[in-house]
N, C-alpha and C positions, 0 to 999 in steps of 0.2 A: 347234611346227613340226618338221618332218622334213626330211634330206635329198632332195631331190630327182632322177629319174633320166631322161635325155633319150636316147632312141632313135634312133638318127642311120643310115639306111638305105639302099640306092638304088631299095627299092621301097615305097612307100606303104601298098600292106595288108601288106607283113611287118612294118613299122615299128608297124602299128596290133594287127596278132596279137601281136608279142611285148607291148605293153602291156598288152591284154588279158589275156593270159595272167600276166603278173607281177603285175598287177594285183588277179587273184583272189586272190591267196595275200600282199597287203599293201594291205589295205585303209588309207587315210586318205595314203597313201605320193603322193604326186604326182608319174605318170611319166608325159611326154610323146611323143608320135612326133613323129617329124620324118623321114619319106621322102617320097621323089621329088621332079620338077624340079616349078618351080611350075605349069608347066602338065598334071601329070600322070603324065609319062613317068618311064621308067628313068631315074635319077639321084640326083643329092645340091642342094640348093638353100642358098646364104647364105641368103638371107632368111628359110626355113623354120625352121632351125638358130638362126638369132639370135632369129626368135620363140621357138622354141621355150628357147631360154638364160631368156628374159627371164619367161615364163610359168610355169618349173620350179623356178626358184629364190625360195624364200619369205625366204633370208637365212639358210639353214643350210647350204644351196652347193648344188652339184650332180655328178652321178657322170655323164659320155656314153659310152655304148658306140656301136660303129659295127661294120659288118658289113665291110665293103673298106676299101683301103688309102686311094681318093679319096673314101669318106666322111669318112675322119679327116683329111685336108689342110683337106676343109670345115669340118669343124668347128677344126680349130686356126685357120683364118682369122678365124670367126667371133670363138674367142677376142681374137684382134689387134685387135679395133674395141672392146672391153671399156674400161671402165677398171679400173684396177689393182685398187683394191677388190673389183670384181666380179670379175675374171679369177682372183683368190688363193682363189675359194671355186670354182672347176671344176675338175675335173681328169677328162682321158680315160685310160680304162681301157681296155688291150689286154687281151682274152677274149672268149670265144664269145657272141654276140649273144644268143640264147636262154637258155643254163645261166648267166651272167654278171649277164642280168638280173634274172633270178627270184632268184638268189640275194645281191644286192645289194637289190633289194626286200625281202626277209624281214629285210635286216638293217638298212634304213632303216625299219622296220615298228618293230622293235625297240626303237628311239631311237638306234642306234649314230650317232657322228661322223662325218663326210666320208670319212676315211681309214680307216675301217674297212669302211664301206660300200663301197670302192672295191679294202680290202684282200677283205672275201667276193664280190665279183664275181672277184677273180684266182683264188681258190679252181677256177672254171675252165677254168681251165691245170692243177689239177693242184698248187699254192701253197699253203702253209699259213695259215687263214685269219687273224682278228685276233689279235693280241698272248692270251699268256695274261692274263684277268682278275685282277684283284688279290687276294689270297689275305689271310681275315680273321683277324685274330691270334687265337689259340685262347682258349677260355676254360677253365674247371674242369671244366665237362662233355664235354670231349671232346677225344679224342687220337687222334691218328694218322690214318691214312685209312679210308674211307668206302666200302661197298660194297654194292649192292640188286640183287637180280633179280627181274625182274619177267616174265610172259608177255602178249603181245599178244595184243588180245583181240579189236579192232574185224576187220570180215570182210573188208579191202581191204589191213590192212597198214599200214607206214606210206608209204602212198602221199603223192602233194604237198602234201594240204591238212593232214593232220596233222601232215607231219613239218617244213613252216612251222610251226605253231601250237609244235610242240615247240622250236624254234630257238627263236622267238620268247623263248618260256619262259625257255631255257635261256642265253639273253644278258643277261636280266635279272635272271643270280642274281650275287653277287658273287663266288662260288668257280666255278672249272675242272671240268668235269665231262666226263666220255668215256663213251661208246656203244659197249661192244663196241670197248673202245681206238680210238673215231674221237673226234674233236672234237666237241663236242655242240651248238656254235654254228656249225658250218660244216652248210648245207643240204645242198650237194653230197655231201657224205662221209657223212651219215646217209642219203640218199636210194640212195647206192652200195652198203649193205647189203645192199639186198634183203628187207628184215624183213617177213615174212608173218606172215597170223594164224597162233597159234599157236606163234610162234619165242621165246625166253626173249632177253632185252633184260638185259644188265649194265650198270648204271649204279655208274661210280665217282670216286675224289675221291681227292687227294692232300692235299687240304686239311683238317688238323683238325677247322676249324667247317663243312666243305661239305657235312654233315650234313643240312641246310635244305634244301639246295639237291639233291641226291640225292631228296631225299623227294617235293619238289612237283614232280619230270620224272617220280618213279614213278608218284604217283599221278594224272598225266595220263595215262600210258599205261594203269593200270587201270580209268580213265573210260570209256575205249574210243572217246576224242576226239566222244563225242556221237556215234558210228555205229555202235552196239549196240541 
């Protein structure tokens, strides 16, 4: 099971675009719309929002973004008819409807927790995204930090779908690793780059044993993500 992401909107096909859209780039991820009134119109709907609570949540919780202010009233209302149980696994996320989602998908894609997925949708705003990952105690083989460069090789860059596939990656190693000094688990901040073919990609680690973890984000990007 994954966390869950409910798109809470006052129009109906942007509620359904952004899931789309986030959608591509986290598969198996269950994210729902929830825009417009139930007949249609410009709005926000309880009913729609509480389905959609009840549909998005498999019991690992849920992440709601909302685009206006009276989306979020909606949805905290919905909240209110919750029981407790269920209400301690949602939490609404203030951030941009669009960059908020996608980058909360990538990290519910991941396996990350509630609050992590909630912390990479803040990312943005602009936030720094989840906690540094736990750092492994060293062994005999290895000291100090960790450093690879690598050149991009695919012909698009690291545009969305790879540079999800790289987050992905890079949330599931146990050490901290940075992109050209960004966070390597925050979407937003890899995507901020700009990394075109052709640009050299520094991958590094502060961590002793992150070693591993350096290796398999290099040799993703000299796969050339399956687009070579």
């Amino acid at each position: 099971m994954t966390v869950g992401i409910l798109i809470v909107s006052h129009s109906e096909k942007i509620a359904e675009g952004v899931v789309d859209l986030a959608g591509q780039m986290a598969s198996g991820v269950t994210i729902t719309p929830a825009g417009g009134t139930d007949d249609g119109r410009i709005g926000t709907s309880f009913d729609r929002v509480t389905a959609g609570l009840a549909a998005t949540d498999s019991g690992d919780g849920v992440v709601v973004l909302c685009d206006l202010g009276s989306a979020v009233l909606t949805a905290e209302t919905a909240l209110d008819f919750l029981d407790d149980e269920a209400r301690a696994r949602v939490e609404i996320v203030d951030a941009p409807l669009v960059e908020g989602a996608v980058a909360a998908a990538v990290a519910a894609a991941s396996g990350s927790a509630r609050a992590d997925v909630a912390a990479a949708a803040r990312t943005a705003n602009g936030e720094t995204a989840v906690a540094d990952a736990p750092t492994s105690p060293a062994d005999a083989t290895t000291s100090g930090p960790y450093e690879r460069s690598v050149v991009l090789v695919n012909r698009d860059g690291l545009h969305a779908r790879p540079a999800a596939e790289f987050v992905k990656l890079a949330s599931r190693q146990d050490a901290p690793v940075t992109v050209n000094g960004k966070d390597a688990r925050s979407l937003l901040a890899i995507m901020g780059l700009g990394l075109t073919a052709g640009s050299t990609v520094t991958l590094s680690t502060p961590d002793p044993a992150g070693r591993p973890a350096v290796d398999a984000l290099a040799e993703l990007i000299e796969s050339g993500f399956g687009e070579t």
